[in-house]
C-alpha positions in Angstrom: -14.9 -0.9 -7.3 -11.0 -0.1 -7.1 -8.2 -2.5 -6.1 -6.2 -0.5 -3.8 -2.7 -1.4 -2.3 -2.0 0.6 0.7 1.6 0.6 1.7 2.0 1.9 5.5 4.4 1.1 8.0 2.2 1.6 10.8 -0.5 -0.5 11.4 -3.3 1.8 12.9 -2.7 4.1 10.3 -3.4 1.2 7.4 -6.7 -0.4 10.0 -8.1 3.2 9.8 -7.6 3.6 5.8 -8.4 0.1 4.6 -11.4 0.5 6.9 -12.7 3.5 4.9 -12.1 2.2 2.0 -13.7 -1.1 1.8 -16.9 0.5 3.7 -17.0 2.2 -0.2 -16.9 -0.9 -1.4 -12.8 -1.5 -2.6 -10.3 -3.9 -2.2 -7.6 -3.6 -0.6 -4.6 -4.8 -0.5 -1.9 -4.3 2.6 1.8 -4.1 2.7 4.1 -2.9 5.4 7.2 -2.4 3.8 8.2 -0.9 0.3 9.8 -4.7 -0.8 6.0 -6.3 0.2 4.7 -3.5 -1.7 6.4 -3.8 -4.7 5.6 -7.4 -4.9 1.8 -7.1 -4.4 1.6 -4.3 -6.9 3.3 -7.3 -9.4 1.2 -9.2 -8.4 -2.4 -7.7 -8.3 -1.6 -5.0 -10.4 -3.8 -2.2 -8.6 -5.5 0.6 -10.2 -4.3 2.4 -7.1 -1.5 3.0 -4.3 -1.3 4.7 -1.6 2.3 4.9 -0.3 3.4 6.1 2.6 7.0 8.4 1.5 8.6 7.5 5.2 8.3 3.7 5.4 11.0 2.0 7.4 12.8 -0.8 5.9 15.5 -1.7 3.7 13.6 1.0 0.5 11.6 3.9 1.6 8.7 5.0 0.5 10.2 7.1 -2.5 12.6 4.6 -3.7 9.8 1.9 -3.9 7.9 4.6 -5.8 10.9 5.0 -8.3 10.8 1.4 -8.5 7.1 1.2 -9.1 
């Protein structure tokens, strides 16, 4: 299956998805801010993210994605 980095600022919101996903059988990996983000995408390289656009934090959610 996928490796997945989900990159939420709120943690209920990343229990629920990560759940779903590795019930189909994924990895996934977790960050809660754009900068952890960007550093687990270096370092797993995923074949997936999903980013939240709002995140709190020094980068949101679209400048990490301009940065990705």
């Amino acid at each position: 299956m996928a490796k997945i980095l989900l990159v939420e600022d709120h943690q209920d919101s990343r229990d629920l998805v990560r759940l779903l996903l590795e019930a189909d059988g994924h990895t996934v990996f977790e960050a809660e801010t754009g900068e952890l983000g960007l550093q687990l995408a270096r370092q797993f390289e995923p074949e997936l993210i999903i980013l939240d656009i709002s995140l709190a934090g020094e980068i949101n959610g679209l400048q990490t994605l301009e940065l990705l």
